[in-house]
Each structure stands twice: as C-alpha cells, then as structure tokens.
MIKOLFI-524541 format. One record per residue: x, y, z of N, C-alpha, C, O, CB in turn; residue in three letters. Coordinates in steps of 0.05 Angstrom, whole numbers, padded with zeros to 5 digits, always signed. Glycine has a CB too. Layout:
XYZXYZXYZXYZXYZALA;...
***
This chain:
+00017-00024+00000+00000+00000+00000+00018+00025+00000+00038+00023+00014-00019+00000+00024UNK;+00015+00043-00010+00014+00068-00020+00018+00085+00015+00002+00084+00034-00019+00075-00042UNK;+00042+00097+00012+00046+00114+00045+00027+00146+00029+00036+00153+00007+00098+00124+00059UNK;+00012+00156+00036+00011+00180+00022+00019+00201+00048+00016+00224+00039-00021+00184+00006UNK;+00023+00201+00062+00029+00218+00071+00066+00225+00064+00074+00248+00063+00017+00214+00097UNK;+00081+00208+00060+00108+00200+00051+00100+00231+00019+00107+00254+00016+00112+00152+00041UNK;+00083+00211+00001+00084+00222-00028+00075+00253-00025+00079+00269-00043+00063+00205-00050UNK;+00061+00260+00005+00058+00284+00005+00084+00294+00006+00099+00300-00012+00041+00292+00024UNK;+00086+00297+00035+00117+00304+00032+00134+00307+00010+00143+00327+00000+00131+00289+00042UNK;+00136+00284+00004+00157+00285-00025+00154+00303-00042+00173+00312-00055+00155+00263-00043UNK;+00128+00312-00046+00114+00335-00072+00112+00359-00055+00107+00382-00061+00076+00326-00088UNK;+00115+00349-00033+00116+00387-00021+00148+00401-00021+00155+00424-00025+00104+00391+00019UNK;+00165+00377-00015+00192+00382-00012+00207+00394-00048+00222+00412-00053+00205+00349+00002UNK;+00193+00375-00065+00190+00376-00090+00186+00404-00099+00205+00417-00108+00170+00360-00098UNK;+00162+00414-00095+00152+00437-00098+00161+00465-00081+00150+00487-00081+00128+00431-00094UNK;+00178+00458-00071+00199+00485-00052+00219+00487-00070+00229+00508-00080+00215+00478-00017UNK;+00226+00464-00074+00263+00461-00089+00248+00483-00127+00258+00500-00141+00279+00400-00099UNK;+00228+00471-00127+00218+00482-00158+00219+00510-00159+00230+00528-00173+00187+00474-00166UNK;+00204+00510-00139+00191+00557-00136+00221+00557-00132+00234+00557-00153+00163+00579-00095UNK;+00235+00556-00108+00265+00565-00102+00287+00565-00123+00305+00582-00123+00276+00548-00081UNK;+00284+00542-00145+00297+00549-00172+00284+00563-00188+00297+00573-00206+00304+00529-00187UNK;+00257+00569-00188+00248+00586-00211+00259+00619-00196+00275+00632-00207+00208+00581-00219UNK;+00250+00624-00180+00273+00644-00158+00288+00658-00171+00286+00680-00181+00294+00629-00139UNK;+00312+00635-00170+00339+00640-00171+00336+00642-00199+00357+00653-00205+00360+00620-00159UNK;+00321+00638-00223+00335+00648-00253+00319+00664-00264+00322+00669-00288+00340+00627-00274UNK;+00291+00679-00241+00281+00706-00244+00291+00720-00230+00277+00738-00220+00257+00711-00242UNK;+00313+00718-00224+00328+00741-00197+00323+00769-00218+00311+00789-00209+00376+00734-00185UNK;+00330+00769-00238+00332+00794-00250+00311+00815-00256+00311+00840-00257+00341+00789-00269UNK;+00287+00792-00262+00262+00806-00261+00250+00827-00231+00241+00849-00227+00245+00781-00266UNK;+00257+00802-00214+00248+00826-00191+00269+00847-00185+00260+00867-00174+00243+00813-00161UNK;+00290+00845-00191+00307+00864-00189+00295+00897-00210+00298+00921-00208+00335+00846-00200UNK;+00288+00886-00220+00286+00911-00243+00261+00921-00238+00254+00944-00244+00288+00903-00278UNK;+00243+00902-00224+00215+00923-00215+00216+00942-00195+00221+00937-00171+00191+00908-00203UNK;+00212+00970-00206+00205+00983-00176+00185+00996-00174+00180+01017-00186+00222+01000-00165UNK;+00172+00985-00157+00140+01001-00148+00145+01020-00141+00125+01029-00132+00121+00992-00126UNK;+00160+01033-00139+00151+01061-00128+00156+01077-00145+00162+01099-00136+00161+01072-00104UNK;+00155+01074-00169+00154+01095-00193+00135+01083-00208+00137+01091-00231+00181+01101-00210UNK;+00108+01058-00205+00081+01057-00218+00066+01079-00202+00068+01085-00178+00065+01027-00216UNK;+00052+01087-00221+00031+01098-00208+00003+01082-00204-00006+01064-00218+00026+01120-00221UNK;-00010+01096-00177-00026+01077-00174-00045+01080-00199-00044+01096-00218-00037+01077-00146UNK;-00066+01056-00192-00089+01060-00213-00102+01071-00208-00118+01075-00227-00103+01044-00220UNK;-00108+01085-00187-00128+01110-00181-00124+01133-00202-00144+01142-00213-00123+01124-00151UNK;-00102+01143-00208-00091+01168-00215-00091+01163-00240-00094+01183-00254-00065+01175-00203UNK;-00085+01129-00257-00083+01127-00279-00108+01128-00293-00114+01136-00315-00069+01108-00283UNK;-00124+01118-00272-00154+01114-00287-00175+01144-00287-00195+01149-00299-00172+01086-00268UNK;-00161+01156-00270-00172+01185-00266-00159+01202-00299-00173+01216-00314-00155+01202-00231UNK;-00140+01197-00301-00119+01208-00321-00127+01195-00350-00121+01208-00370-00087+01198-00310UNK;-00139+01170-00353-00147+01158-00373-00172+01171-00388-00178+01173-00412-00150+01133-00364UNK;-00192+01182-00355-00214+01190-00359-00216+01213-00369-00229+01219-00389-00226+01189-00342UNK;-00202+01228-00354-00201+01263-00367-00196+01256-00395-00212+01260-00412-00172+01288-00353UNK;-00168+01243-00401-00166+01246-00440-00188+01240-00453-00196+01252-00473-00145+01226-00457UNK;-00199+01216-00440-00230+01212-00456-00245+01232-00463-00251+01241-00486-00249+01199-00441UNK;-00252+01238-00440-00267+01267-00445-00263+01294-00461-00278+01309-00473-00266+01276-00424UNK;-00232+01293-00457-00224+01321-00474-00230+01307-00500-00251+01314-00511-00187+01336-00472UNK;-00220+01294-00508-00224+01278-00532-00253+01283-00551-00260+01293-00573-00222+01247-00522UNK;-00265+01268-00528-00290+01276-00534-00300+01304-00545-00309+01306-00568-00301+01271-00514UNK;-00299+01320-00531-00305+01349-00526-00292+01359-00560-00302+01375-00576-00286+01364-00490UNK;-00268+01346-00562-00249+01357-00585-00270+01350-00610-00282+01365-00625-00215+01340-00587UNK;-00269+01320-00610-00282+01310-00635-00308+01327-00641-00311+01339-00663-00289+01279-00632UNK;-00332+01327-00614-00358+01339-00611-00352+01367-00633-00356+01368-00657-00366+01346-00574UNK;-00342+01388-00616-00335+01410-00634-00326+01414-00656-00326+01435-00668-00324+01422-00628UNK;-00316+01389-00666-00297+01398-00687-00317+01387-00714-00310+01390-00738-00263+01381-00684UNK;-00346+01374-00704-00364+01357-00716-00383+01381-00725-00393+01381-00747-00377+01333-00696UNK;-00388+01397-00711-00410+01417-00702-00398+01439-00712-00409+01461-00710-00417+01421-00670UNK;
***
C-alpha cells in the first residue's frame, strides 16, 4: 500500500526546491521592478478619464 502521507511530503519538498529554482533564474526580473515609480491605478484611471473626455469634447466641436 501506498504511504501517502510520505508522497505528500515528497511533492511538497518537490515543490519548494521548484519555486526556489524558478527564484533563482528570475532574480533579475524582480530586481528591475520598482513600485515606487508605478503609479497607482487611481490616478491612472482618473488620467485615462479626463483624455476621454477632452477627446471627446475635441471631436464633438470639431463635428458641429
């Protein structure tokens, strides 16, 4: 019979060694992110909205 608590283990121990090498050969990726020069989405989606609008407003008049 089948230990499953053993095969757990095994696939959990498995599954540390995996993430911990995928890790180590995206080191660079997290290196190069820095949040603190995204802006949040508040500001972007505020900022998205206004162009809409001017946009709008542009085309409207320029129709009329």
């Amino acid at each position: 019979m089948w230990n499953l608590y053993d095969i757990e283990k095994r696939y959990e121990a498995h599954m540390k060694e995996v993430e911990h090498r995928a890790r180590q050969a995206h080191w660079y990726v997290y290196a190069k992110e820095d949040r603190k020069a995204l802006l949040p989405s508040a500001v972007v989606r505020w900022v998205s909205f206004i162009a809409m609008i001017l946009i709008g407003v542009f085309t409207v008049f320029e129709l009329f």
